[in-house]
N, C-alpha and C positions, 0 to 999 in steps of 0.2 A: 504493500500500500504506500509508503513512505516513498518507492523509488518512481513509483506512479503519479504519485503527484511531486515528485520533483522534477520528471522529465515535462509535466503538462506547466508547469509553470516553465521552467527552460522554454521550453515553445510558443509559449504567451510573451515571456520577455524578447524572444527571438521574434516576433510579429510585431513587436513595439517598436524597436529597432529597427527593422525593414521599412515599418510605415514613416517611421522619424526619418530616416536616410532618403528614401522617397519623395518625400514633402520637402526635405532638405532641397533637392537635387531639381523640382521643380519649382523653386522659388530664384535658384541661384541660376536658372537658364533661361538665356545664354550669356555663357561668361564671356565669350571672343566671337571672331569675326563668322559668319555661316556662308559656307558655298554651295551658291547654285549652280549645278551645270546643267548647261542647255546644247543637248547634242545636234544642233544643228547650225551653220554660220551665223555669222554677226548680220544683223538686217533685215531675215525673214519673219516671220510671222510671231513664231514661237521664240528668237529672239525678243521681238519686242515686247510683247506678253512678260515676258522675264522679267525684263527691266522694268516697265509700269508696274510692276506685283511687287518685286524684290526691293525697289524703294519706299514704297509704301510698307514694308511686312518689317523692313530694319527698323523704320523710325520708331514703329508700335512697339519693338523686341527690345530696342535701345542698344542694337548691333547690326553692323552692316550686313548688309547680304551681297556676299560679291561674285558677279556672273560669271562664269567661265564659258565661255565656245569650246567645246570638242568634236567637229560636225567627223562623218564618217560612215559608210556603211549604212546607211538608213538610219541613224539613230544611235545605232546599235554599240558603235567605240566610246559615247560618253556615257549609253546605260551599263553597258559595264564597269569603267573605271567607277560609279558610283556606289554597282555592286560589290566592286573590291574592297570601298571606303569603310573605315572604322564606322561601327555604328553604334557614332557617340550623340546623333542630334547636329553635328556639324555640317553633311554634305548633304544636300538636295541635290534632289534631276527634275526636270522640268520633262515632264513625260509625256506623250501622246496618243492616241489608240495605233499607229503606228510603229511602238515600242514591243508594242502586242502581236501585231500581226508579222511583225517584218522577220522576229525570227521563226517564224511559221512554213515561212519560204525560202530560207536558207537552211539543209541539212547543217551548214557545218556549225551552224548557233545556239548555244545548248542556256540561252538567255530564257528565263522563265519569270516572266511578269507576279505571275502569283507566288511564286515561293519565294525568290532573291528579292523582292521590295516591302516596304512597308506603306502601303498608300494614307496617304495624309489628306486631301482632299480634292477635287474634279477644280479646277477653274473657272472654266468655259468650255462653251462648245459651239461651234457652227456649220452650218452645210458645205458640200459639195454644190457645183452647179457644172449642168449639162451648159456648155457653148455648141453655137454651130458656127462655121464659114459663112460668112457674108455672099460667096459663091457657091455654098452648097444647093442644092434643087429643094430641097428640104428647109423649111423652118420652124417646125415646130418640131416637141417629141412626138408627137405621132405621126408626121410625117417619114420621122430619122425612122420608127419600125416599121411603118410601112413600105421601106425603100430597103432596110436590111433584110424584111422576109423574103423579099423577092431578088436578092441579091446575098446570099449566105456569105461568109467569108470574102466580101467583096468590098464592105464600108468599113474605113476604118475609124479608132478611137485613141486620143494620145491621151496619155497622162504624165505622171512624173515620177513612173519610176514600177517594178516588178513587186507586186505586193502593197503598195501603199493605198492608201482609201479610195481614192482618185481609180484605181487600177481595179479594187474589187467593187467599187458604185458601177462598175462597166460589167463586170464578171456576173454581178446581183442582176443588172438587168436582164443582158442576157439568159439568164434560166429561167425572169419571171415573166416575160415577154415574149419568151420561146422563138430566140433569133439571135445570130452568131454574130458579132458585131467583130472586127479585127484589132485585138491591140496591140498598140505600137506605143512599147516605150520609149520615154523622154530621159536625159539625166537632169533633171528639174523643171518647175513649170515653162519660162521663160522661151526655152529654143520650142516647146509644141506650140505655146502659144504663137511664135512667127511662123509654124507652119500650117498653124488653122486660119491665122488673119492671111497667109500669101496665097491659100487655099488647095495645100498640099493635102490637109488632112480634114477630112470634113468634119470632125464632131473632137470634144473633149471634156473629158472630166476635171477642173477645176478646183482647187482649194478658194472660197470665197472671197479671202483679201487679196489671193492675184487674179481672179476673175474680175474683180468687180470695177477698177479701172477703166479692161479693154471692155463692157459692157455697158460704163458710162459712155467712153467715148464713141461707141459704133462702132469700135474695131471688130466686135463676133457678136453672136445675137445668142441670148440667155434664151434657152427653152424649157429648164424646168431643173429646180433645187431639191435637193437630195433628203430635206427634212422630209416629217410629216405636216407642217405646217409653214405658211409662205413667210419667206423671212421679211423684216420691218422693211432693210434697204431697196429690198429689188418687192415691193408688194404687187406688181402686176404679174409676174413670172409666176404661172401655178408651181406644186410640189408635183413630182415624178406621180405619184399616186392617183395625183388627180389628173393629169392630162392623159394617162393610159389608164384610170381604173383598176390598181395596181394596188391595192390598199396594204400595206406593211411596207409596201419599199420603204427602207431607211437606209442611208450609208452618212454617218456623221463624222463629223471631226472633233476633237477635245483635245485640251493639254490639263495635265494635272500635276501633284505634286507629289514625288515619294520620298524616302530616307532610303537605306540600306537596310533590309531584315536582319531585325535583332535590336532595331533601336529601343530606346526606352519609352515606356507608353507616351509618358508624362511629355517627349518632346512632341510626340506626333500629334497629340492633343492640344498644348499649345500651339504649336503651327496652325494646328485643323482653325483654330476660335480665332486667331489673328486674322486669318485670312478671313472666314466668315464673315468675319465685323467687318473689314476691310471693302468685301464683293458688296455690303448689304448700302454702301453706301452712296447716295445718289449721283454725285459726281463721279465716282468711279464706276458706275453701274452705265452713266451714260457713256463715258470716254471710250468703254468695252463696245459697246453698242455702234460707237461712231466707227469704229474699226469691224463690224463685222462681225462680233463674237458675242453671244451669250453667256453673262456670268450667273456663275452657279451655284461654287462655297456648300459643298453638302460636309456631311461628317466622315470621319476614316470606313468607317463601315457601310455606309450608302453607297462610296469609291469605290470598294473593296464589291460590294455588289454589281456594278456598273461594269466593273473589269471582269467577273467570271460570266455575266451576260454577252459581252462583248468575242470573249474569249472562244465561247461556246458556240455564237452567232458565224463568224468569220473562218472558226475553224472547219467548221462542216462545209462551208462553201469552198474554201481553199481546197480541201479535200477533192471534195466534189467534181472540182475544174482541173485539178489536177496542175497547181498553182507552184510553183517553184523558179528558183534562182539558177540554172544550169553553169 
């Protein structure tokens, strides 16, 4: 009896201490500077995204957040070195569904969203949009399938890149549409985009901050966004769903935030509320807005939700198409 209740009190002091160190450890973080990496160049989308988030998230923390570029590989070089990162609460990745997909289509990536990260919270998220050539015969989406049934393997679709969202909103349609549309990858938006305005390529899938430029100016003509619901900027342009009748098509874009697995609750919980606070606030809310992006701010676990939906969705179609990096 005596050693019974000496080992139960041992273990009550032992839980006292845990919660004392723990409280400690979330009051005192962050003691120094927190790095973000963002695995793709300085400039793009998700670059930017960084920078407006990572300034606003230091000042709240009362520690800088300082960006790093590692672009490579799809993503893929700076989610790793993140993965390798001590997981003290110091190193973010600036993560995208992307991050998910991309080593899905390379055998040699043995990069696993759900076990190597700790997700912290969704950002934002925006559509895809269908472009067409200004010289294609076709202007609408229902035009573009009505002209790919009757021509299999003969229209093509650029995107930006083997695997990336852009690549499987073309893969989606094609099975829900039941017609073979030809892709042609890009190595980034920029060069499909000069060959759908010179009218090499008739049709493309779209990240919405680089569509939305040649859309304003008339360089390609927007036929239909990849949400389920039509975005603020382009509100004439239907969703895919509703121009073909097509009810589920989704192919979205997000960027979110993770740690390294293994980090400590307490930082991925602070993060998660900083940012929350941060998305919920109306000038921020707008700025996101004015660039194209939906903000979001959920909890680690709503994230954590969103990524094995995600996960689940993209892999059976990659599957399916028979989707890979040769």
């Amino acid at each position: 009896m005596m050693k019974t209740a000496f080992f139960r009190h041992a273990a009550t002091a032992l839980c006292i201490v845990a919660g004392a160190t723990t409280g400690a450890y979330a009051q005192d973080y962050p003691s120094k500077p927190i790095q973000l990496i963002v695995p793709q160049a300085a400039g793009g989308g998700s670059d930017t995204i960084a920078r407006f988030i990572g300034e606003r998230l230091g000042a709240r923390l009362g520690q800088p957040v300082v960006v790093e570029n590692r672009p490579g590989a799809a993503g893929i070089l700076g989610a790793e070195y993140v993965k390798r990162a001590a997981p003290d609460g110091y190193t973010l990745l600036l993560g995208a569904i992307d991050t998910i997909t991309a080593p899905m289509v390379n055998p040699g990536v043995t990069l696993d969203v759900q076990k190597d990260f700790e997700p912290v919270t969704q950002l934002a998220q925006s559509p895809n949009v269908w472009v067409l050539s200004p010289s294609f015969e076709g202007k609408t989406m229902a035009d573009l399938v009505r002209i790919a049934k009757s021509k299999p393997d003969q229209i093509d679709f650029a995107s930006s890149g083997v695997g990336g969202m852009q690549h499987l909103a073309g893969e989606l349609l094609n099975q829900m549409a039941d017609i073979r549309l030809a892709h042609v990858p890009y190595k980034g938006g920029p060069p499909g985009f000069a060959d759908v305005i010179g009218g090499r390529v008739p049709a493309m899938v779209s990240g919405f901050q680089g569509a939305l430029p040649q859309v304003q100016t008339g360089k390609v003509v927007a036929a239909a966004v990849t949400d389920v619901k039509r975005s603020k900027a382009l509100p004439d342009v239907p969703t895919v769903a509703e121009a073909l009748n097509l009810p589920g098509y989704q192919a979205m874009n997000w960027q979110g935030l993770f740690f390294p697995a293994g980090t400590p609750r307490a930082s991925v919980e602070r993060v998660a509320s900083e940012i929350t606070q941060i998305l919920a606030e109306p000038d921020t809310r707008k700025q996101l807005e004015d660039m194209g992006y939906e903000p979001v701010g959920n909890t680690p676990d709503a994230f954590a939700a969103i990524i094995k939906a995600d996960h689940d969705k993209w892999a059976e179609l990659i599957k399916s198409a028979d989707i890979k990096i040769n």
